[in-house]
Structure formats: structure tokens, C-alpha cells
MIFIVEX-855049 format. One record per residue (C-alpha): residue number from 1; residue in one letter; x, y, z. Coordinates in nm, 4 decimals, decimal comma, always signed. Layout:
nr|rest|c1|c2|c3
NUM|a|X|Y|Z
...
REM end
This chain:
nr|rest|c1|c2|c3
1|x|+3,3430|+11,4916|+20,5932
2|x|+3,6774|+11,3139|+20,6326
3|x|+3,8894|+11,3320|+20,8918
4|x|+4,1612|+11,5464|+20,7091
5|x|+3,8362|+11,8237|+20,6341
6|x|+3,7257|+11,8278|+21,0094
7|x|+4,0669|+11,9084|+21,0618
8|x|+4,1051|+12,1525|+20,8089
9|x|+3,7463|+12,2894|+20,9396
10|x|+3,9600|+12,4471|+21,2560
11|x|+4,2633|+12,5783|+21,1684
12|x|+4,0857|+12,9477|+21,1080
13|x|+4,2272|+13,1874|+20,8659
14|x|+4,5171|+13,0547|+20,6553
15|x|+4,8387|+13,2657|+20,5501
16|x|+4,9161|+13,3730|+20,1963
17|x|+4,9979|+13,0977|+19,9975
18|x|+5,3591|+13,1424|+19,8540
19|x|+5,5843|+12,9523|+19,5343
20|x|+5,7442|+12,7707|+19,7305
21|x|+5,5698|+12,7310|+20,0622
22|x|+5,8365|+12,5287|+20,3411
23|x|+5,7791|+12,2538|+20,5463
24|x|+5,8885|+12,3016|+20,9035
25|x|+5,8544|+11,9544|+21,1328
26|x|+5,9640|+12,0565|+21,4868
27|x|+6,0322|+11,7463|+21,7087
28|x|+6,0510|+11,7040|+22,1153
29|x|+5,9645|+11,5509|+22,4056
30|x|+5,6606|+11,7221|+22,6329
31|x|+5,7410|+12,0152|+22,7913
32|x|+6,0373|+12,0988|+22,5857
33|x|+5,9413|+12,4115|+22,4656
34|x|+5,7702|+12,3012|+22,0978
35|x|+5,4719|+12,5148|+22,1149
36|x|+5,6823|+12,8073|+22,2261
37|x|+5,8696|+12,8225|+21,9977
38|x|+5,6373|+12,7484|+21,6889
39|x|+5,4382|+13,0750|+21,7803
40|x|+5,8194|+13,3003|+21,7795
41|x|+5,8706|+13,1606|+21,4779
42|x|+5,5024|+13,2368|+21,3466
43|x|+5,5792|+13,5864|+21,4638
44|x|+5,8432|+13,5946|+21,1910
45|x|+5,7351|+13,3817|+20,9059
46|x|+5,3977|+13,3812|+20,7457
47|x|+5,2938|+13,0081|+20,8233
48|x|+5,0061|+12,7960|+20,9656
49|x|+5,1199|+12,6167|+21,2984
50|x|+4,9959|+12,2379|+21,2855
51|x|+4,9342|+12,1460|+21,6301
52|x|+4,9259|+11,7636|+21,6894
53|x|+4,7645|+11,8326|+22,0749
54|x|+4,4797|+12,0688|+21,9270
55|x|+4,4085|+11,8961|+21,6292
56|x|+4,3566|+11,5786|+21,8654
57|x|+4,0995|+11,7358|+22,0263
58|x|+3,9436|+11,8685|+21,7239
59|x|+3,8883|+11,4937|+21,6397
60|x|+3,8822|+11,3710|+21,9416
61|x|+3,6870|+11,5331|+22,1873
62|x|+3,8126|+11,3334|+22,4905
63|x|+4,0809|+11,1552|+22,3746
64|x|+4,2788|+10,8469|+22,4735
65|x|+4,5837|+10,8369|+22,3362
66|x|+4,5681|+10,5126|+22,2346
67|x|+4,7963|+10,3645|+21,9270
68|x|+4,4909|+10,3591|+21,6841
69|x|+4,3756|+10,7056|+21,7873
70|x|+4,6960|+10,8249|+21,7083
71|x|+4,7379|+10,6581|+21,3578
72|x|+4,4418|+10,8327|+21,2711
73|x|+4,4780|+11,1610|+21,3825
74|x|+4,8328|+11,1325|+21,1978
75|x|+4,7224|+10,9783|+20,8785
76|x|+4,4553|+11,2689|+20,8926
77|x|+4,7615|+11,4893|+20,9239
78|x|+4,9556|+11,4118|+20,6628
79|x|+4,6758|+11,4819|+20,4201
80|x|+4,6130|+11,7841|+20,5664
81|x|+4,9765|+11,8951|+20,5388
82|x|+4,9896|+11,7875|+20,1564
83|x|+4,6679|+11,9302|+20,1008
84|x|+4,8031|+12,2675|+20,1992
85|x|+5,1557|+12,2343|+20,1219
86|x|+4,9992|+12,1974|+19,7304
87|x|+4,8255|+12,5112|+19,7563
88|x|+5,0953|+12,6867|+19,8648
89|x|+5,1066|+12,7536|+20,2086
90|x|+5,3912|+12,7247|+20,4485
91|x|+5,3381|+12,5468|+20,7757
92|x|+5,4799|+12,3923|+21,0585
93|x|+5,4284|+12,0723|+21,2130
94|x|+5,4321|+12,0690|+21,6282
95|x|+5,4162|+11,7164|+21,7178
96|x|+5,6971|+11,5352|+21,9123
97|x|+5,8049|+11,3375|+21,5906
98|x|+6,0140|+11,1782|+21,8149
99|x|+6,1173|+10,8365|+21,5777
100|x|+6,2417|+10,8172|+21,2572
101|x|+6,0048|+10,5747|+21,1158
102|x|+5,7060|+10,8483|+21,1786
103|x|+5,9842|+11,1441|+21,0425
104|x|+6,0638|+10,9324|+20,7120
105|x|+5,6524|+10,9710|+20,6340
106|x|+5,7445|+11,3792|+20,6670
107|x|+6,0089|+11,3664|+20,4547
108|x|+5,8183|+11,1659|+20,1908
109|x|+5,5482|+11,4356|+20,1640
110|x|+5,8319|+11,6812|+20,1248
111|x|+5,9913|+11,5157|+19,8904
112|x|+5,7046|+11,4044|+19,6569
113|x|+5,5875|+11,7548|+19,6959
114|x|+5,9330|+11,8785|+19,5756
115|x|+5,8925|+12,1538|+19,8786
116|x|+6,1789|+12,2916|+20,1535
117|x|+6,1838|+12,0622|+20,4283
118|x|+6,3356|+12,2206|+20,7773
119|x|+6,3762|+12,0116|+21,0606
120|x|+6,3993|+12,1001|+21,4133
121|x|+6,4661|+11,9402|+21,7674
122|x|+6,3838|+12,1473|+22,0723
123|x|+6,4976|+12,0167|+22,3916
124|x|+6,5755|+12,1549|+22,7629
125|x|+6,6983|+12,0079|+23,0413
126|x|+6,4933|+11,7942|+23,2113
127|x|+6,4812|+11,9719|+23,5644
128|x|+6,3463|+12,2997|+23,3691
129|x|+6,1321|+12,0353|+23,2017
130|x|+5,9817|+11,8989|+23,5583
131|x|+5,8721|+12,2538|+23,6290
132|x|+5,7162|+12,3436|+23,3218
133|x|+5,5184|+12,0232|+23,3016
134|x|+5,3852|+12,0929|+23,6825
135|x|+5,3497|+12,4463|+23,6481
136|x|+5,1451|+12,3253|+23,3144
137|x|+4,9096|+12,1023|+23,5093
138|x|+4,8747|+12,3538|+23,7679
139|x|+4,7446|+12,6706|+23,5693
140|x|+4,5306|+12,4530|+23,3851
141|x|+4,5563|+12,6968|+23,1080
142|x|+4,2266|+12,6107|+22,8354
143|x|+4,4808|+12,7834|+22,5779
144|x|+4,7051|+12,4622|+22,6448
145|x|+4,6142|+12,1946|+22,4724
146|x|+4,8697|+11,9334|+22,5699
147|x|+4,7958|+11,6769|+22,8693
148|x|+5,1284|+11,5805|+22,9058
149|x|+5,2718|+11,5748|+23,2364
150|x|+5,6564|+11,4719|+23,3845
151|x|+5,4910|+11,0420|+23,3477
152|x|+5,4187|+11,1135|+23,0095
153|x|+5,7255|+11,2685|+22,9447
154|x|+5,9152|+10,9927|+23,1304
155|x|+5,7167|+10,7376|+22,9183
156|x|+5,8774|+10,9011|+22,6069
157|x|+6,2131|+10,9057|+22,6823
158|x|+6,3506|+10,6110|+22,5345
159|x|+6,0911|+10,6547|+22,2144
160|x|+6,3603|+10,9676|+22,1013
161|x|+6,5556|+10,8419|+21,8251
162|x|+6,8223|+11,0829|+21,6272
163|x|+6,6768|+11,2741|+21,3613
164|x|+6,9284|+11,1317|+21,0492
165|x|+6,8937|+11,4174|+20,8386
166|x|+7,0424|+11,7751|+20,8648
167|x|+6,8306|+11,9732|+21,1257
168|x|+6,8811|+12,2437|+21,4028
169|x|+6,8920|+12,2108|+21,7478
170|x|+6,7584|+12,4454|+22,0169
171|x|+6,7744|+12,4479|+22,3852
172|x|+6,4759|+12,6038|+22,4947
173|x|+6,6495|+12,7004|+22,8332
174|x|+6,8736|+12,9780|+22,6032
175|x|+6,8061|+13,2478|+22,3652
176|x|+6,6151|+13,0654|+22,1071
177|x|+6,6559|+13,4133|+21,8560
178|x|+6,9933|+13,2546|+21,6893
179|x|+6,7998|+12,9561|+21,5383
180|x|+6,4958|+13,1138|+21,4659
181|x|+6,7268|+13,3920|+21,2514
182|x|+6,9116|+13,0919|+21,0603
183|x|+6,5191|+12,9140|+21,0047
184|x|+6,4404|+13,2520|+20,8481
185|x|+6,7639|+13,2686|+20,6428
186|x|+6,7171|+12,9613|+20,4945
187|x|+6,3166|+12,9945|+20,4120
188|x|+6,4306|+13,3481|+20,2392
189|x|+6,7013|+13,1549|+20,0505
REM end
């Protein structure tokens, strides 16, 4: 079994496949509010939410982090999105995606695949940030699958580069409902 199968192994049950299935990439530093918001917007779209943090540790048990741990898992990824994105079923990628270099890889599969491609950046201010990230570590919450803490997050920082292409932008401190409606409008388009 490859590493794109073992993935595929435990994502569970898989949504209807559609036509024209989208492509959703949401990008963002830890503790930003990703994860949060890929489940509201699985409450109102039939899709499959691609977690980068879960499907880590469905690879790797106890994982590192390291750069060739990371290639992996992400070349593992992206044949696991085209894999599904060919038969059909929407999905949406929570990863930070934070450069463009990684992004452009995305937008390839989108564009060879000739499906919608919807970008996102979810952000919140850092102080909110700070407090999610310890209140994270505290609970130590087995649901959670991200080790990221405020370091990590730190670390990060000057990895965010702009996302070039048209995308939305959401402050996870605010009402998050007015960009999940316009996502919605523009997958029932």
C-alpha cells in the first residue's frame, strides 16, 4: 500500500461525488482558526475535509516534522486530492499552505483537473491567537490533532507569503457566516 492508499484508508465515509466537485485550499498560520472553520463550512457543503495534522499522524505515528516528513506526507496528498477530485468528490484542503511555491502545486491539480479552485486565508489576531494555542495545549483535546503551539506559530511567521490569486479572507475573531455564504454562492454557481 502506498502512501496516498494509507491515507485514503482513514478518511471514513466519503460524500456524494458531484459533476463538478470544487477544490477548497484553506491557508493559515496555527491557531488561526483553519480547522474551525473547515467543519462550518462542512456543515454547509457536502465535502471531505483534508486535514494535513491528522493525516500526519495517519502516516506518521509520532511524527517529527522534519522537511522530508513533510514532502512526503504532501506528495501523498496531492495524489490523494486528485485521486478524489477525479471521482468526483468535493473537498477541502486544511493545511497552512502558507507559500506560494507549495500553493502553485494546488493550483496545478486544479487546473489539470479542469475543477473550481476556492482559496481561502483565515487569520486572527495574534493575541486571540496566544490564547487559543495555550488553551490548545492545555485541554489536550485527543480530537485535536495539531501540536502547534505560540513557538511554532512564531516560527511560521515570516514563512506567510501573499496568496497571488483571487481568494477570501476571514478573520476568525468575527462572524465567519458572510464568507462561508459567498464560498457557498460560488460552489452553487
Amino acid at each position: 500500500m502506498d502512501d496516498a492508499e494509507q491515507l485514503a484508508a482513514h478518511l471514513g465515509p466519503l460524500p456524494e461525488p458531484e459533476l463538478k466537485p470544487s477544490f477548497i485550499v484553506v491557508s493559515g498560520l496555527p491557531g488561526t482558526g483553519k480547522t474551525h472553520f473547515c467543519k462550518k463550512l462542512s456543515e454547509r457543503l457536502p465535502l471531505l475535509i483534508l486535514e494535513s495534522d491528522a493525516l500526519r499522524k495517519s502516516l506518521f505515528p509520532s511524527p517529527s516534522y522534519a522537511p522530508g516528513e513533510s514532502a512526503r506526507l504532501f506528495r501523498a496528498i496531492h495524489r490523494l486530492i486528485e485521486g478524489l477530485l477525479n471521482k468526483g468528490i468535493s473537498l477541502v484542503l486544511d493545511a497552512t499552505n502558507l507559500s506560494e511555491r507549495y500553493r502553485e502545486q494546488l493550483y496545478s491539480i486544479a487546473e489539470r483537473l479542469g475543477v473550481r479552485l476556492i482559496l481561502v486565508r483565515v487569520e486572527a489576531p495574534p493575541a486571540l491567537v496566544q490564547a487559543r494555542l495555550k488553551q490548545r495545549s492545555a485541554a489536550n483535546n485527543a480530537a485535536d490533532k495539531s501540536e502547534a503551539d505560540w513557538t511554532v506559530y512564531q516560527k511560521m511567521i515570516p514563512s506567510v507569503q501573499i496568496i497571488r490569486r483571487h481568494h477570501y479572507a476571514v478573520d476568525t475573531s468575527r462572524d465567519i457566516t458572510p464568507v462561508l455564504d459567498k464560498i457557498l454562492r460560488e460552489v452553487r454557481r
